[in-house]
C-alpha positions as CSV (number, residue, x, y, z in Angstrom):
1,X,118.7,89.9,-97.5
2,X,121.2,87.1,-95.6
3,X,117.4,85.7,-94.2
4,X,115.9,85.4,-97.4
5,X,118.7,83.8,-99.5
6,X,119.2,81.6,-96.6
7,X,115.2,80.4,-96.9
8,X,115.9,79.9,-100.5
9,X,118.2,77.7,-100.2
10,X,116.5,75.8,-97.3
11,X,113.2,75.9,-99.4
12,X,115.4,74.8,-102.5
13,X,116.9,71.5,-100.6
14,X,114.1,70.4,-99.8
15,X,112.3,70.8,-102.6
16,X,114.9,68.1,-103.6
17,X,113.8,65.9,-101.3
18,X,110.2,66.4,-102.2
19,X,110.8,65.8,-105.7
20,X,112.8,62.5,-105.1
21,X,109.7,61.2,-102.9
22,X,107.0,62.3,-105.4
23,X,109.6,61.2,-108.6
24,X,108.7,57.4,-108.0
25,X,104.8,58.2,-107.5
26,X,104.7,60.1,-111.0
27,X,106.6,57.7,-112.4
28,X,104.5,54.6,-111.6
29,X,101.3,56.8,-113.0
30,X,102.8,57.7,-115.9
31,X,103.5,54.3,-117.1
32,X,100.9,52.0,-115.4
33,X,98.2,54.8,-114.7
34,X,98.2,53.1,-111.1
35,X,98.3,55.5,-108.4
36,X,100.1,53.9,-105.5
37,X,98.1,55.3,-102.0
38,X,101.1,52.8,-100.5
39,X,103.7,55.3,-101.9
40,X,103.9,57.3,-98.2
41,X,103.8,53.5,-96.3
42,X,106.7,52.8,-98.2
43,X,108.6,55.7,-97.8
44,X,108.4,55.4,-93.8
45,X,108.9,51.9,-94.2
46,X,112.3,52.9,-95.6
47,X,112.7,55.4,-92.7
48,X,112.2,52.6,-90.6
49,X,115.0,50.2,-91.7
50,X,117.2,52.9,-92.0
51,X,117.0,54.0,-88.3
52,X,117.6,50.2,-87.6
53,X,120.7,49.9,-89.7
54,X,121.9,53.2,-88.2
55,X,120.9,51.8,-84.8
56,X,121.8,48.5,-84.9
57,X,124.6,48.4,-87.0
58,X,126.0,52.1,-86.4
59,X,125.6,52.8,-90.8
60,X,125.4,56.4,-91.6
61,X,121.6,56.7,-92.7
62,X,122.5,58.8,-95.7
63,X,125.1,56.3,-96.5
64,X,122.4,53.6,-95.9
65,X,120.4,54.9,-98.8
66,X,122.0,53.0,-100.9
67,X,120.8,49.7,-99.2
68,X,117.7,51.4,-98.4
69,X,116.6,51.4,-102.0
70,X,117.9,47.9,-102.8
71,X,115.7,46.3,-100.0
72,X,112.5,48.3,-100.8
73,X,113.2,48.0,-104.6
74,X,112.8,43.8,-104.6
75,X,109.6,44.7,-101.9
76,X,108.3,47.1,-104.2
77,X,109.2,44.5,-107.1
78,X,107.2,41.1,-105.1
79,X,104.4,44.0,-104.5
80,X,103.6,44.3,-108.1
81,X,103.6,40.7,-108.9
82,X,102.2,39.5,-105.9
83,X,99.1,42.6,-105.9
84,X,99.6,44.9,-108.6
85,X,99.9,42.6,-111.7
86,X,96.5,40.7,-111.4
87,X,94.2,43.4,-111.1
88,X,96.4,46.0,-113.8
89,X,93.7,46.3,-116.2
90,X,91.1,46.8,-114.0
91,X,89.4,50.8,-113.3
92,X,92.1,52.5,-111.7
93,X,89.5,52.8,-108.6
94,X,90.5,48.9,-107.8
95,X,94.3,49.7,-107.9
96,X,93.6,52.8,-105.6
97,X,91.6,50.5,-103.2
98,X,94.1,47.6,-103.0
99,X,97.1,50.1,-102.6
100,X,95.5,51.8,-99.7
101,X,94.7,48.8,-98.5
102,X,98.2,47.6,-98.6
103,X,99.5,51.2,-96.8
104,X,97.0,50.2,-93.6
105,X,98.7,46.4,-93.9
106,X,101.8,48.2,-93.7
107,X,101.7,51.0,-91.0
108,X,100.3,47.5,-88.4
109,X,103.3,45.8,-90.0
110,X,105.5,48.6,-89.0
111,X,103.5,49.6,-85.0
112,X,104.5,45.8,-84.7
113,X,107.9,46.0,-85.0
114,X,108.8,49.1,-84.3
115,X,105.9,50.0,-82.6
116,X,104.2,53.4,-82.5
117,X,106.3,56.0,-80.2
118,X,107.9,58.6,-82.4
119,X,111.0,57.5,-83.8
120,X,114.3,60.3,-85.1
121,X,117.4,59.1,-86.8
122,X,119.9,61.9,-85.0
123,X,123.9,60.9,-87.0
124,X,126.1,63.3,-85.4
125,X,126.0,65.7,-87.7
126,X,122.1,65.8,-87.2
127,X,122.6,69.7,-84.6
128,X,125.7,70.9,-86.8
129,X,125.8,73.8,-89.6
130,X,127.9,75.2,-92.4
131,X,128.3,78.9,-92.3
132,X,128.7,81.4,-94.8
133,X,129.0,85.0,-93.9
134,X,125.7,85.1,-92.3
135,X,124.0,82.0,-93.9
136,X,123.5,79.0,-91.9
137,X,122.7,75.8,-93.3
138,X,122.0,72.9,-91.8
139,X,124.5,69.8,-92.3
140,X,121.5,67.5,-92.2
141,X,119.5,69.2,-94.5
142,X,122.6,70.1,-97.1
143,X,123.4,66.7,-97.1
144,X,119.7,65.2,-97.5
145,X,119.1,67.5,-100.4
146,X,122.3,67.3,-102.0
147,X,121.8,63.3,-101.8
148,X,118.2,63.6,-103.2
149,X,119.4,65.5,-106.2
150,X,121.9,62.9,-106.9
151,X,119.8,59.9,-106.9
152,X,117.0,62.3,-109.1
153,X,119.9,63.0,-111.6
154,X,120.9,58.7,-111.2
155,X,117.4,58.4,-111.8
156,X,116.9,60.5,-115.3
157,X,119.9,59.0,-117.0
158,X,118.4,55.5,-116.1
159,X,115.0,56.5,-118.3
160,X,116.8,58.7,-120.6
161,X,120.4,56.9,-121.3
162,X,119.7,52.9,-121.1
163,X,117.6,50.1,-122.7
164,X,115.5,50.2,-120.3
165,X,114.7,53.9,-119.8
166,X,113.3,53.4,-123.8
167,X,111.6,50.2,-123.1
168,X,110.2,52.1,-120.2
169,X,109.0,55.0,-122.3
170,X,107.8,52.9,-124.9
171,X,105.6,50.8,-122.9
172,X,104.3,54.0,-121.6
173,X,103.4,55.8,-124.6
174,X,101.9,52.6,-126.6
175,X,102.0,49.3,-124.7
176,X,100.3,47.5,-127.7
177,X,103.2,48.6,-129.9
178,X,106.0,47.9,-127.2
179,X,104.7,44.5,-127.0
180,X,105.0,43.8,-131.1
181,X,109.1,45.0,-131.0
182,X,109.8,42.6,-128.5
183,X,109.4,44.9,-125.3
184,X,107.8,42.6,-122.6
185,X,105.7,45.4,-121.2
186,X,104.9,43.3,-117.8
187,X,108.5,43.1,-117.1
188,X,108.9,47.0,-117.3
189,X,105.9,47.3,-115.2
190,X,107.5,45.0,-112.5
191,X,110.6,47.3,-112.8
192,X,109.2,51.0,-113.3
193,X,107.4,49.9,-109.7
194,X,110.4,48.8,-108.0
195,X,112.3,51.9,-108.9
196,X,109.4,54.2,-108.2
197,X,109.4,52.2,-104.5
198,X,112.9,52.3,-104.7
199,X,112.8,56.3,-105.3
200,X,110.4,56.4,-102.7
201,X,112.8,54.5,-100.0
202,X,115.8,56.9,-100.9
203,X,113.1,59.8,-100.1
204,X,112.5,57.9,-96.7
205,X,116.1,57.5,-95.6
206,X,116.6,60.9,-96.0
207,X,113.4,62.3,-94.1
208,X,114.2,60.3,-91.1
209,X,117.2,62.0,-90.5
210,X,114.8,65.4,-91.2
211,X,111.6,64.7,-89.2
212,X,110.5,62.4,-86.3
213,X,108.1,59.8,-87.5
214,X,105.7,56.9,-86.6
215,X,103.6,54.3,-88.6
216,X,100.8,56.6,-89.0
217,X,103.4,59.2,-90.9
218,X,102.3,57.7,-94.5
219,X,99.1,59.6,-94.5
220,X,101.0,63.1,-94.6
221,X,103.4,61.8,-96.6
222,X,101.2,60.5,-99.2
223,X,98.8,63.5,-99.3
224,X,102.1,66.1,-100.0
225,X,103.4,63.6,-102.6
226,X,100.0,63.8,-104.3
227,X,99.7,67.3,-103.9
228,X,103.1,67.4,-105.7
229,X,102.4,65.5,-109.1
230,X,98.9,66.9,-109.3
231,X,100.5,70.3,-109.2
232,X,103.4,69.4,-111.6
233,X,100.9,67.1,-113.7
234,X,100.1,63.7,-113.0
235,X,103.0,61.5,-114.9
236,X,105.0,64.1,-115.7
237,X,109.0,63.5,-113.9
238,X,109.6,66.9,-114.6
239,X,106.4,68.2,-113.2
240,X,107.4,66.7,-110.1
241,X,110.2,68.3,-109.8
242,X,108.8,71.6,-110.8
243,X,106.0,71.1,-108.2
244,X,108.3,69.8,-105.7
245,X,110.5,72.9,-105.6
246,X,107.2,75.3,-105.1
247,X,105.8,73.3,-102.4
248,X,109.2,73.3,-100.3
249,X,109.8,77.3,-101.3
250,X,106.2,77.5,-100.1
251,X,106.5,75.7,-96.9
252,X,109.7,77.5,-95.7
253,X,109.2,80.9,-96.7
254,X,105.5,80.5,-95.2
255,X,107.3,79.5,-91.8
256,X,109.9,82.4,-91.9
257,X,107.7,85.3,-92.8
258,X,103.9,84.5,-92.2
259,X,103.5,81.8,-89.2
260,X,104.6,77.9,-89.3
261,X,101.3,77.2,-88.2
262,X,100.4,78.3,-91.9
263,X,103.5,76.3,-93.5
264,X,101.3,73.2,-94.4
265,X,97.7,75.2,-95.8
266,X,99.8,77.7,-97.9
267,X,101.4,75.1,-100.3
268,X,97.8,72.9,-100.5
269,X,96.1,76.8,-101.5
270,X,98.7,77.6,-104.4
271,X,98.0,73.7,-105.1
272,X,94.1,74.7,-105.3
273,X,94.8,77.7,-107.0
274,X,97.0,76.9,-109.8
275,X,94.6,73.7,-110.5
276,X,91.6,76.5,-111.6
277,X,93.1,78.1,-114.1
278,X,95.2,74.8,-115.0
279,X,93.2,71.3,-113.9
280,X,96.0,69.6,-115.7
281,X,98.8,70.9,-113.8
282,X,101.9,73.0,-114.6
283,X,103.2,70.6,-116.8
284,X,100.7,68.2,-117.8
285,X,99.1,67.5,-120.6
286,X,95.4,67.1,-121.2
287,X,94.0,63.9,-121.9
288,X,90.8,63.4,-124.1
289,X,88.0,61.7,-122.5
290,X,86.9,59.8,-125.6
291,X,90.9,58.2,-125.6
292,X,91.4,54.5,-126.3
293,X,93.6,53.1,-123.4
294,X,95.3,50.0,-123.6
């Protein structure tokens, strides 16, 4: 009983950390309908610069976060105008295109600095564990989850509490309509990027100090954090979450009890499943065809 509450909580944590990686991905559909392929590129690009403010400068990389998300936040920020903004309107197949052609800009920006041996951020805490009664959990991992969870929760009261979390769900449900209130809809785009990069660099800090990583990391990254809002529902914070917490429950409970060679294909099958009986995910809402988008 002590194994299984133990892999609950381990799946639990980082199902936080999931959800805070995928968070910024659903968010940017939701209100641009631009799905970022450069959302995993950024994320290790945050790993990155937090191993070289922990190595350099000897800054707790959980403490680095916070630095973490401001330098990612103004590169997500320059991203949109500089890319994102001029081809907004077009099919969404053009933003998919120039975002994955950004991540592939990214991972040679990142082998040439850091090059492309596997890189670990190991604080000291990295090989240490709390323990209670028979439950071990891993100081690394409590900490990364806890962290995620806060900077989720910072997260919702920014769209649910401030001017800007209604602008931002104004623009989302009726740009047209944002626009004629005073709501400059391209300034909340520039924003809802930056803090979906931003959420997206917080996720990165903390999975360096979880898993080893190189350049080439984005592609796994970015195929779980799609996995995760198409199961939750593709704009849909919530369903991120929701689809977050399975997919980490999934992984670690696969490792502990079937094989770990079967941790990665489980969570992608109750993906696959769950999408045939529900193609708009757990907590999506369908979207008619015949809809006029503006």
């Amino acid at each position: 009983m002590s194994e299984l509450v133990q892999n609950l909580v381990l799946g639990l944590l980082l199902g936080g950390v999931y959800a805070l990686a995928a968070a910024g991905l659903s968010l940017i559909f939701g209100v641009m309908r631009v799905i970022n392929i450069a959302h995993g590129a950024f994320l290790v690009l945050a790993a990155f610069i937090t191993y070289t403010l922990w190595d350099a400068l000897g800054i707790d990389p959980l403490l680095a976060t916070v630095l973490t998300m401001v330098i990612v936040f103004a590169l997500g920020w320059v991203t949109y105008h500089l890319l994102v903004r001029p081809i907004r309107t077009a099919p969404m197949s053009s933003t998919v295109l120039l975002t994955f052609g950004l991540a592939l800009v990214l991972e040679g920006a990142m082998g040439e600095i850091w090059g492309n041996s596997s890189t670990a951020i190991r604080p000291s805490y990295a090989d240490e564990s709390f323990t209670i009664g028979a439950i071990f959990v891993p100081k690394a991992q409590l900490y990364g989850g806890l962290l995620a969870i806060v900077v989720l929760v910072a997260l919702w009261l920014v769209l649910t509490k401030t001017w800007l979390g209604r602008a931002i769900r104004a623009a989302a449900a009726n740009p047209a309509s944002a626009e004629l209130v005073g709501i400059k809809v391209s300034a909340v785009a520039a924003a809802v990027f930056g803090l979906g990069i931003a959420a997206a660099g917080a996720g990165g800090s903390i999975t360096g100090v979880l898993y080893p990583f190189v350049p080439g990391s984005h592609y796994q990254w970015i195929a779980r954090m799609l996995a995760i809002v198409v199961l939750g529902g593709l704009g849909s914070l919530n369903g991120a979450v929701l689809g977050a917490v399975i997919f980490g429950l999934a992984e670690v409970l696969t490792s502990a009890y079937v094989s770990p060679e079967w941790a990665t294909a489980v969570p992608y099958a109750i993906v696959f499943a769950v999408l045939l009986f529900r193609p708009q995910g757990l907590l999506g809402a369908r979207l008619r065809e015949d809809a006029v988008t503006a």
